[in-house]
PLY file of the C-alpha trace (Angstrom):
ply
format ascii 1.0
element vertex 537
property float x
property float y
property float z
element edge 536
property int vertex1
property int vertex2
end_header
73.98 121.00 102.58
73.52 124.53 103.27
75.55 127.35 104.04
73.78 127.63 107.71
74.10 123.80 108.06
77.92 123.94 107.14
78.12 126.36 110.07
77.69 124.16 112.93
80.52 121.98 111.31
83.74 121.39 113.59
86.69 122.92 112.46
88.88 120.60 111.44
89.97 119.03 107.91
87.34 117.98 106.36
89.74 115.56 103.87
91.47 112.10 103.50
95.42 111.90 104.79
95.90 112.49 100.60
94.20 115.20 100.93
91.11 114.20 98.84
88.42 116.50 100.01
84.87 114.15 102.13
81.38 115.77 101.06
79.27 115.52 104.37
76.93 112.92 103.07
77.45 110.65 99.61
74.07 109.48 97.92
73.28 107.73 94.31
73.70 110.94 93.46
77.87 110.76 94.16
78.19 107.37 91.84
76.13 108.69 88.80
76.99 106.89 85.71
78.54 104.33 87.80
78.28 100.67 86.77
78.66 97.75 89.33
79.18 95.37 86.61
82.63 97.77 85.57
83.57 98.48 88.39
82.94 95.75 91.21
81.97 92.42 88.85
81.92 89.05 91.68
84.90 88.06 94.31
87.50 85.68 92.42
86.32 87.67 88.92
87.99 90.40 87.16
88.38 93.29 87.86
88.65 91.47 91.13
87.75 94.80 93.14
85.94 92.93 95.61
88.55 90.09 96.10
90.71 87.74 94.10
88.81 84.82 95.27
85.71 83.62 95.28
85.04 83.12 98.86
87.61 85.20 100.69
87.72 84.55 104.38
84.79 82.67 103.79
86.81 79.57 102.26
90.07 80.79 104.46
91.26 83.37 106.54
94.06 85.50 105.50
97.59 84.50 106.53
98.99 85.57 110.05
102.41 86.46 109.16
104.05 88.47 112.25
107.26 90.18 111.31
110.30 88.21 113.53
114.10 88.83 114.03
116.43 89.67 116.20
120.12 88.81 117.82
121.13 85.52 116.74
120.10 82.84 114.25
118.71 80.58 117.45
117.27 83.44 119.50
114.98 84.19 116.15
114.25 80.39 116.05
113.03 80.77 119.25
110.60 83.81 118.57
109.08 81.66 115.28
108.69 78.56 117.49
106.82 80.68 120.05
104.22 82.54 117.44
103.77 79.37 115.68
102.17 77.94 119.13
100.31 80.75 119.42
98.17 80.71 116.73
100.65 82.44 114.05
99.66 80.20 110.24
103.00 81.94 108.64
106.87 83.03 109.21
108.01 86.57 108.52
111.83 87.07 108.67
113.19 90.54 109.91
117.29 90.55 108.96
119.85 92.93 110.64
121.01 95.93 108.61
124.59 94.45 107.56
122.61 91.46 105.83
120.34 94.08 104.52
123.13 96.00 103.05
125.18 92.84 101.99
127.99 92.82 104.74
128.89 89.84 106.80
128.77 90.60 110.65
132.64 90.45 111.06
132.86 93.16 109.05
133.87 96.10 110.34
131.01 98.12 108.70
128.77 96.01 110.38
129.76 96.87 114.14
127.56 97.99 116.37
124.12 96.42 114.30
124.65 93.22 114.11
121.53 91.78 115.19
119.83 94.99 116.31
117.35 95.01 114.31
116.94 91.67 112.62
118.56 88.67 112.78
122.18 88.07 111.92
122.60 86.28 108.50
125.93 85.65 107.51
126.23 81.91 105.87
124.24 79.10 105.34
125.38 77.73 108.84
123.41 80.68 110.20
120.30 79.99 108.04
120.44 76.32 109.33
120.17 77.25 112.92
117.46 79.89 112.16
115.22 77.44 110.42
116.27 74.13 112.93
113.04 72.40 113.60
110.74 74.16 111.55
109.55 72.26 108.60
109.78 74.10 105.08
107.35 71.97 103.24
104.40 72.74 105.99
104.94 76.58 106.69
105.44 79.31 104.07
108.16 81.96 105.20
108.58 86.03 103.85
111.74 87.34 104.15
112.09 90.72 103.85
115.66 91.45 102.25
116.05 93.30 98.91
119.76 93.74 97.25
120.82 90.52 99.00
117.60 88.51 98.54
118.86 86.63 95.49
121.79 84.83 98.59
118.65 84.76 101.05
116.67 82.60 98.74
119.57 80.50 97.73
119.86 79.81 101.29
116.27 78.94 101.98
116.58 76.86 98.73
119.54 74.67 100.37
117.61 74.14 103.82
114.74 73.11 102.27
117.17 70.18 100.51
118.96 69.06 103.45
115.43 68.76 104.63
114.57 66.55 102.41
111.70 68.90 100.83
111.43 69.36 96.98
111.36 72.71 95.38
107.83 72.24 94.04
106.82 71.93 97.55
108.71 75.10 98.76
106.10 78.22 99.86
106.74 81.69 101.00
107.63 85.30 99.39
111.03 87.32 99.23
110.21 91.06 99.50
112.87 91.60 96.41
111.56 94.47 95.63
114.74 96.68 94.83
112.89 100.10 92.70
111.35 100.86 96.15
114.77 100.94 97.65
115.79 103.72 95.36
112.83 105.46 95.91
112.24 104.97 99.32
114.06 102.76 101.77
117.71 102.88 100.51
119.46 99.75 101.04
121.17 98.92 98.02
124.57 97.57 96.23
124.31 98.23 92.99
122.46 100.60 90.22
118.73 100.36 89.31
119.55 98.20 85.78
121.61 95.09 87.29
119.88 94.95 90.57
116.37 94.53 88.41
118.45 92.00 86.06
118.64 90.31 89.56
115.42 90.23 90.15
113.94 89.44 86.72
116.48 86.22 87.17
114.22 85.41 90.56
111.84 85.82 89.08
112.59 83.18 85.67
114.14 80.55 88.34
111.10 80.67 90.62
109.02 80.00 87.70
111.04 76.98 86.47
111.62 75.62 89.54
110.07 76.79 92.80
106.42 77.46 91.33
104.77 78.60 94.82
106.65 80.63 95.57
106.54 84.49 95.25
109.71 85.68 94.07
108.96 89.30 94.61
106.73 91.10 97.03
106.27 94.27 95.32
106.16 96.92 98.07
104.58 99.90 99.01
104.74 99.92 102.40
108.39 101.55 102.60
107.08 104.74 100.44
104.32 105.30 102.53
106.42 104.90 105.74
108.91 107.37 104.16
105.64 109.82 103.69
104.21 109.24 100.51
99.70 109.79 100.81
98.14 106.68 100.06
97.62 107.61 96.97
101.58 107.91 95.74
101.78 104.99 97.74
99.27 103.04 95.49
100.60 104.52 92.32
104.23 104.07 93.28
104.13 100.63 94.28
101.94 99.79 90.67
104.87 101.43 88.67
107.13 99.22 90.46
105.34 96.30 89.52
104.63 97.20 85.97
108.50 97.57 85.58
109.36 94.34 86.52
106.93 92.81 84.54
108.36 94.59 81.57
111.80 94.06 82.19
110.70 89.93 82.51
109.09 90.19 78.82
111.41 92.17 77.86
113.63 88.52 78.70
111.23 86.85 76.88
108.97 85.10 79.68
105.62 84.81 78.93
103.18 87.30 80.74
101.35 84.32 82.26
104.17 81.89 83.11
105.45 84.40 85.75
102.18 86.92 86.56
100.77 84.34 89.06
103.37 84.98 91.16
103.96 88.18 91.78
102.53 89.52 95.25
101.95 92.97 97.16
103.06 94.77 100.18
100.95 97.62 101.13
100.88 100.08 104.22
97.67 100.27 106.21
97.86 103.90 107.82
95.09 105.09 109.87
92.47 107.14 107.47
90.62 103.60 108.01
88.07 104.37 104.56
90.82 105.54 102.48
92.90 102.32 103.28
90.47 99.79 102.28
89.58 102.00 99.09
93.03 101.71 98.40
93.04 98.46 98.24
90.26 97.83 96.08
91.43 100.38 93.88
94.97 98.42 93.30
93.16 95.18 92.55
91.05 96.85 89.74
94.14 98.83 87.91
96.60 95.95 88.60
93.62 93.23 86.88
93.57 96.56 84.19
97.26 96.72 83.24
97.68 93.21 83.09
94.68 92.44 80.55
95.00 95.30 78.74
98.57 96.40 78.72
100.61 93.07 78.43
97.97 90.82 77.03
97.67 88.47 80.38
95.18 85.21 79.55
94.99 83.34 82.90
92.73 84.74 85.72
95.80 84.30 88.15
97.79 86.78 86.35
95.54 89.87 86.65
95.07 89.23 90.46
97.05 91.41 93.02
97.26 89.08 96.19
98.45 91.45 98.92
100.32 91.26 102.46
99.58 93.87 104.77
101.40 95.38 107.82
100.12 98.36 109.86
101.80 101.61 109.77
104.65 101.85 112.02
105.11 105.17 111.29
101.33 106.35 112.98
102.96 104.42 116.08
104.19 106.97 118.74
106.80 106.87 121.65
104.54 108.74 124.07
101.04 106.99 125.40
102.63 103.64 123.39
99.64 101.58 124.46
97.73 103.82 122.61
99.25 102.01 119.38
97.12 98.83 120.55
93.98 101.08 119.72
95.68 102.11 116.50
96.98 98.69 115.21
93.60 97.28 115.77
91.77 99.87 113.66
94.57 99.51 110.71
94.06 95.43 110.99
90.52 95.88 110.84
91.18 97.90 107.37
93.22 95.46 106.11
90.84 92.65 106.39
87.99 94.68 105.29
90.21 95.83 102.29
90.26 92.14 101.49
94.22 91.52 102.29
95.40 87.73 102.32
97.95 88.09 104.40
98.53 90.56 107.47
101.01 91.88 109.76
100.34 93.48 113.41
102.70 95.94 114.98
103.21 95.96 118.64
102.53 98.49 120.54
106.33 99.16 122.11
108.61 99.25 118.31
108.83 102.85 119.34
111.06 101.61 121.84
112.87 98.65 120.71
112.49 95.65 118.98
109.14 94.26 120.77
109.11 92.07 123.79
107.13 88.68 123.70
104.17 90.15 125.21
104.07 92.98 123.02
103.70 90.82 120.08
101.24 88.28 121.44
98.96 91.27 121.87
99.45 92.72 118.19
98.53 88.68 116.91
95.87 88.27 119.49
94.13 91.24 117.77
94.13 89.94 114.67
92.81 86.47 116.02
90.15 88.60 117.78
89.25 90.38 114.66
89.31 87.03 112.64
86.93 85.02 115.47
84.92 87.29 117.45
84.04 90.11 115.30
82.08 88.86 112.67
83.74 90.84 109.73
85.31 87.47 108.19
81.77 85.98 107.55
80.41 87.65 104.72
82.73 88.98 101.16
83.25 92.53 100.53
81.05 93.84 103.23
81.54 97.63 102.52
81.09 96.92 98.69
78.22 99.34 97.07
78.74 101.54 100.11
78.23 105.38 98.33
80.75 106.58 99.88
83.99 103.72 99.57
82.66 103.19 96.34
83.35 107.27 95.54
86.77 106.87 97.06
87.64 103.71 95.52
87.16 105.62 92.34
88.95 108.53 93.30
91.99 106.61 94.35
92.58 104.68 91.02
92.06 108.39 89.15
94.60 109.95 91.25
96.81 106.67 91.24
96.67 106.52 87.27
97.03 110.03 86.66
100.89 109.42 88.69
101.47 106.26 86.69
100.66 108.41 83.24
102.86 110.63 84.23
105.95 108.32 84.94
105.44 106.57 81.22
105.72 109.34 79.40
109.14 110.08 81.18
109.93 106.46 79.75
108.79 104.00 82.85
110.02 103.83 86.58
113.56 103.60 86.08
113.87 106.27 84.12
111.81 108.15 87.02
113.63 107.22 89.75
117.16 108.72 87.62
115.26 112.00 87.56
114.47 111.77 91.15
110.90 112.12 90.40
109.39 109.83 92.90
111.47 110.82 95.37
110.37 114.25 95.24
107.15 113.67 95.37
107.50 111.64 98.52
109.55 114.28 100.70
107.38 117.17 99.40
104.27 115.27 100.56
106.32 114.18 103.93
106.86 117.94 104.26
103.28 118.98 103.76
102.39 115.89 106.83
104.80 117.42 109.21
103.82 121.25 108.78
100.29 119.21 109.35
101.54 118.32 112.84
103.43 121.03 113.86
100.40 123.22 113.36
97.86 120.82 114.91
95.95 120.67 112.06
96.32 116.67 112.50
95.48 115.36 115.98
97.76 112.84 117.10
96.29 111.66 120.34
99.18 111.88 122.78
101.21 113.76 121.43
99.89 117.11 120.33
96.47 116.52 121.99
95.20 115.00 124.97
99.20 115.08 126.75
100.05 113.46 129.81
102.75 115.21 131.67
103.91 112.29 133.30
104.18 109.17 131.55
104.99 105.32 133.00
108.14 103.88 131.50
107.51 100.55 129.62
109.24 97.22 129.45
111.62 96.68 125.77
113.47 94.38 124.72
117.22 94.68 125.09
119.92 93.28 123.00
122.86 92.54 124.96
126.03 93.50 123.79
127.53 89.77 124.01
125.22 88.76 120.95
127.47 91.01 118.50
130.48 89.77 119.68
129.37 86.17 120.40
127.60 86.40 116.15
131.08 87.77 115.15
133.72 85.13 116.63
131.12 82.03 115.42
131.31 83.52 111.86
134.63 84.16 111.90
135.48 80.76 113.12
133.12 79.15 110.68
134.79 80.71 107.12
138.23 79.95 108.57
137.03 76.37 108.69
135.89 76.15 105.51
137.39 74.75 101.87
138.89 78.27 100.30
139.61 76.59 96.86
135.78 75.84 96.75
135.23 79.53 98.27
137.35 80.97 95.73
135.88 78.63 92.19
131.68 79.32 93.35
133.32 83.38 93.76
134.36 83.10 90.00
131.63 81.81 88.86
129.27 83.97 89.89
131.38 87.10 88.59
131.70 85.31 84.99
127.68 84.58 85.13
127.39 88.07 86.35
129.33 89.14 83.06
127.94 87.10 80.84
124.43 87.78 81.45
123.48 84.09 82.83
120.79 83.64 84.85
122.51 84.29 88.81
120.52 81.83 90.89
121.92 78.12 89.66
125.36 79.32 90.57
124.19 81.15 94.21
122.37 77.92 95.39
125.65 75.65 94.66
127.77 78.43 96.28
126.20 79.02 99.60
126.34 75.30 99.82
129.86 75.51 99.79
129.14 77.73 102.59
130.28 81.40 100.50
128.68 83.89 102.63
126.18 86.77 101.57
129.19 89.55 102.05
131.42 87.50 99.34
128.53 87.31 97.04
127.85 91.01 97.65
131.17 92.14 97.21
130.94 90.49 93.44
127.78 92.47 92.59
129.96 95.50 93.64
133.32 94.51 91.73
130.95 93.99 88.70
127.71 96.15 88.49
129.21 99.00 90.89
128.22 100.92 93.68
124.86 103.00 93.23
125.10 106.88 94.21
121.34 108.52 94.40
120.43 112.24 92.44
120.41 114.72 95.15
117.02 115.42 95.60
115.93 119.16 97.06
0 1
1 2
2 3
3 4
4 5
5 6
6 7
7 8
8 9
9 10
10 11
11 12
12 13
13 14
14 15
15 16
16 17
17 18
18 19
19 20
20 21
21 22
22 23
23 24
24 25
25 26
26 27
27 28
28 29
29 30
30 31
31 32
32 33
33 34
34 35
35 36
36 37
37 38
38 39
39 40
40 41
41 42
42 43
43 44
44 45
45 46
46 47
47 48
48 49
49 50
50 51
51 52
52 53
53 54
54 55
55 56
56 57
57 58
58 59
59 60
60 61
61 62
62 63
63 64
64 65
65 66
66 67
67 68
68 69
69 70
70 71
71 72
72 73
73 74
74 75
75 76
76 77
77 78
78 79
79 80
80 81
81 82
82 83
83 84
84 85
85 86
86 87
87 88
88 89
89 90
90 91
91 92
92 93
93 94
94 95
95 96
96 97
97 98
98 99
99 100
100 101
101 102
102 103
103 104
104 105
105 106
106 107
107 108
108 109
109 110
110 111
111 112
112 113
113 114
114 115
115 116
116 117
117 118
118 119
119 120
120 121
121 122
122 123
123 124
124 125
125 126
126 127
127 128
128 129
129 130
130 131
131 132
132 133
133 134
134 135
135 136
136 137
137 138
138 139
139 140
140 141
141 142
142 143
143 144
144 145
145 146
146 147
147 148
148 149
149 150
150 151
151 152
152 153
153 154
154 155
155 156
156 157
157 158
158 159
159 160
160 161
161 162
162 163
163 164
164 165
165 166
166 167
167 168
168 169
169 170
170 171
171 172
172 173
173 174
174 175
175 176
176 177
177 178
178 179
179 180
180 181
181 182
182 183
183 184
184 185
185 186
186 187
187 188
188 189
189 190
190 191
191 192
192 193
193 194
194 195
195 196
196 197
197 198
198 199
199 200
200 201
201 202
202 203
203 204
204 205
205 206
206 207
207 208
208 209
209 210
210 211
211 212
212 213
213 214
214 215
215 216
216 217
217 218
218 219
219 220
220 221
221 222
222 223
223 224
224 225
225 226
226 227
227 228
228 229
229 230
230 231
231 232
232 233
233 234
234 235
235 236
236 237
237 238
238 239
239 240
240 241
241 242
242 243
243 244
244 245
245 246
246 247
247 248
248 249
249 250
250 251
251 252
252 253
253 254
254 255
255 256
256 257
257 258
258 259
259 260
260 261
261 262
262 263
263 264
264 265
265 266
266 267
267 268
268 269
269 270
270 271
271 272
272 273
273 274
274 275
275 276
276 277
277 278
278 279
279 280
280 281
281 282
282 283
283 284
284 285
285 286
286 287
287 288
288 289
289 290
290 291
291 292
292 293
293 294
294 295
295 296
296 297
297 298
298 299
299 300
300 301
301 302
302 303
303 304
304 305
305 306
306 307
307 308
308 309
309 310
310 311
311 312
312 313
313 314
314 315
315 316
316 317
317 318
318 319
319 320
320 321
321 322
322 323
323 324
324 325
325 326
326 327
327 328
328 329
329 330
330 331
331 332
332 333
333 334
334 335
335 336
336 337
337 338
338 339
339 340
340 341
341 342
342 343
343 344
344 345
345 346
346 347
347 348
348 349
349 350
350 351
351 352
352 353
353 354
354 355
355 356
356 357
357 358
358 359
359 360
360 361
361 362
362 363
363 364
364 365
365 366
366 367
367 368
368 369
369 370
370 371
371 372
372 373
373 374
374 375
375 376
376 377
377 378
378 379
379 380
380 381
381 382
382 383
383 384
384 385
385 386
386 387
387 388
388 389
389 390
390 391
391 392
392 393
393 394
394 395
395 396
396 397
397 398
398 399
399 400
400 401
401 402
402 403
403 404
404 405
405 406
406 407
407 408
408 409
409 410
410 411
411 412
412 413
413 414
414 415
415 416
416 417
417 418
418 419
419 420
420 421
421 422
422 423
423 424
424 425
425 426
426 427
427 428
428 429
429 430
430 431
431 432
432 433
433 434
434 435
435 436
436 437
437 438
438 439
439 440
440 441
441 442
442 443
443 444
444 445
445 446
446 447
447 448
448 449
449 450
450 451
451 452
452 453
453 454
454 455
455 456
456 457
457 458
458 459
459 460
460 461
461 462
462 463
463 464
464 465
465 466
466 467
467 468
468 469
469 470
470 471
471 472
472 473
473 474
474 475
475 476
476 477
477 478
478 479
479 480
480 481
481 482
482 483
483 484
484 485
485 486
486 487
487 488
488 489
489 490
490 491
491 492
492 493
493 494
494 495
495 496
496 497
497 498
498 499
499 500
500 501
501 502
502 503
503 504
504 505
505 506
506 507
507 508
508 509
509 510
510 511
511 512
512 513
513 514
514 515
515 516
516 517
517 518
518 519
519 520
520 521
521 522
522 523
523 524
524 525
525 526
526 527
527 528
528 529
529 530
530 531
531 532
532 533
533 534
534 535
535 536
């Protein structure tokens, strides 16, 4: 293009939200020396860039998981029994902050949140009620609960016996992704070591015993909502992954006895190109690492199977139905990136936890996506595309030049003690915000196109009674309970805890004795200690 042509160009940023810089057109030219057989090979074949399976949406649509939880164990019930009429094909379990941060709701650090934002988890009496009348073996649930999701899924675990439904039949995924909390979200108990000795136990239990199920969802979304570009995101949420797997060989499990498993949770923010390029890039380093790097045999191992959820943080307070418009573009990113499983946000979680309506629109936009737009009927459809193809590439290169970084410092761990992820995230949160402030990013709404006067909207409400109602029933429930039995699972688990045995055996027999998750928690605090994060500036 020439100078006189660049001329009549608008002025705005001609770049990606990471800041990689778009050439006005993209030709052969852009992919020269580029090799469709490297870098794209078939759907279901590595490096998987176009999809880990064979037929995609073709053979099955990805899973409709909408996020769910709020106030009590029976009012969440409610809210799965409703989006499971309507079309939802899986659960997704929001929990309140005190189960989040491994507190019972009668305790008095819990006050005032118990079941704000989530449901209210306390023992296995409130797991019962959440899951009454929902069948285990025919629906697969995600639960989204890091330090304490070693209790969650021994609760889960329990359900599914007193429903009569074997392990082997069990489906679903436990976020359990505890490096992201220390880099991003920060719900945690205890230090970076034991809380991925936790995991790595998840993740040898699941293996032996509960074999669909996903014992870790490794998770980007929470960096990029914290403002990491997509491309820390992508690189982030890889060196994540790649230390769990090490830490599981490093416990002797074999790469492809446990590899299958893993799944993804990735942020779908509105640069709608560089989304689904991230996407595709991820597949083709994850299939990478593990072939190359650890040696992985099976085909199952080197895929990255992926949940998505669009970003809440491009959601806005003022115009909110303007969020339907934005969700929709994210979902239609997601699917085009190739995700198997996807998340809507409704338009009013600005406000509140969102009203029934609210969410029936976010999952009606997925169905309408899935059935009336066509996009589902063909694999890949943007594949060989100059310009994704371009980005693609430039995504893994800027992804892999993060991850080289963080080995030589020793691996992730050892990253997150030096606060280097962290920094990297608030100095590129920084850069978005000065971004905004000087309207060099259009956010419809807000700094452009602003209504003086704007309707209020209906959100939900969580009545006061629910705290106090969730506090007395849990109270009354422990008191009622065997304390000799309380007390011997409570030993146990600190002596397994000490002695380096595998956590889960002794969790599952102890919330059946109805221990709750703040007992357990308060163990992992006695023994591995509290975690205090560098100060980052």
């Amino acid at each position: 293009m020439t100078e006189s042509e660049r001329g009549s160009e608008r002025p705005v940023r001609f770049e990606t939200l990471s800041g990689i810089p778009i050439e006005p057109l993209y030709t052969p030219e852009s992919l020269r020396g580029w090799s469709p057989e490297e870098k794209l090979g078939r759907p279901g074949e590595y490096p998987f860039t176009r999809g880990v399976y064979p037929t995609m949406y073709r053979g099955r649509l990805w899973t409709m998981r909408m996020f769910a939880g709020f106030g009590r164990p029976e009012d969440t019930n409610a809210r799965f029994k409703y989006l499971l009429e309507q079309g939802q094909t899986g659960l997704s379990t929001a929990f309140d902050m005190p189960a989040l941060m491994g507190y019972d709701a009668d305790h008095p650090r819990s006050r005032g949140e118990v079941g704000k934002e989530g449901v209210s988890i306390s023992t296995l009496d409130d797991f019962e009620r959440l899951f009454a009348g929902i069948p285990l073996g025919a629906v697969t649930t995600s639960m989204t609960i890091n330090c304490t999701a070693s209790v969650a899924l021994a609760m889960y675990l329990a359900i599914a016996e007193k429903q009569g439904v074997s392990w082997s039949r069990v489906g679903g995924t436990m976020q359990n992704d505890m490096l992201k909390e220390f880099i991003a979200q920060k719900e945690w108990i205890c230090p970076p070591d034991p809380a991925v000795r936790i995991v790595v136990d998840m993740i040898e239990f699941t293996s032996k015993h509960v074999p669909r199920f996903n014992p870790v969802s490794i998770s980007g979304y929470h960096i990029r909502e914290a403002g990491a570009t997509a491309v820390q995101e992508l690189a982030f949420t890889l060196a994540d992954g790649l230390g769990y797997v090490e830490a599981a060989c490093a416990r002797g499990l074999d790469i492809d006895s446990f590899a299958p498993r893993l799944s993804f949770f990735f942020d779908i923010h509105n640069d709608f190109f560089e989304e689904i390029a991230k996407l595709r890039a991820a597949r083709r380093l994850w299939a990478r690492f593990m072939k190359e790097r650890f040696g992985a045999k099976k085909p199952e191992s080197m895929r990255l199977r992926t949940h998505t959820q669009t970003a809440g943080v491009s959601a806005t307070a003022q115009q909110p139905l303007n969020n339907i418009a934005r969700v929709a573009l994210q979902a239609l990113a997601a699917v085009l990136g190739g995700a198997q499983s996807l998340h809507t946000n409704s338009y009013d979680e600005t406000w509140a936890l969102p009203t029934e309506d609210a969410v029936t629109v976010a999952l009606r936009t997925q169905q309408i996506i899935a059935e009336e737009s066509g996009v589902a009927l063909t694999i890949d459809p943007l594949g060989g595309s100059y310009y994704l193809e371009k980005l693609t590439d430039q995504m893994e290169a800027g992804a892999l030049d993060y991850i080289q970084k963080i080995d030589a410092m020793g691996g992730i761990i050892r990253a997150i003690d030096t606060g280097y992820p962290q920094r990297e995230i608030a100095d590129a949160a920084y850069r978005y915000q000065l971004m905004d402030d000087r309207r060099e990013k259009v956010v419809v709404g807000v700094n452009k196109y602003v209504m003086k006067e704007e309707r209020p909207i209906n959100f939900l409400k969580i009545d006061a009674t629910v705290e106090r109602e969730q506090i007395e029933r849990v109270g009354r429930f422990k008191a009622a309970r065997d304390r000799a039995k309380v007390e011997r699972r409570l030993k146990q688990l600190a002596d397994a805890c000490r002695e380096q045995r595998n956590v889960m055996p002794v969790l599952v027999d102890a919330v059946k004795d109805y221990v709750s998750l703040g007992e357990i928690s308060d163990v992992y605090r006695q023994i591995f200690g509290l975690y205090r994060e560098p100060i980052i500036f």
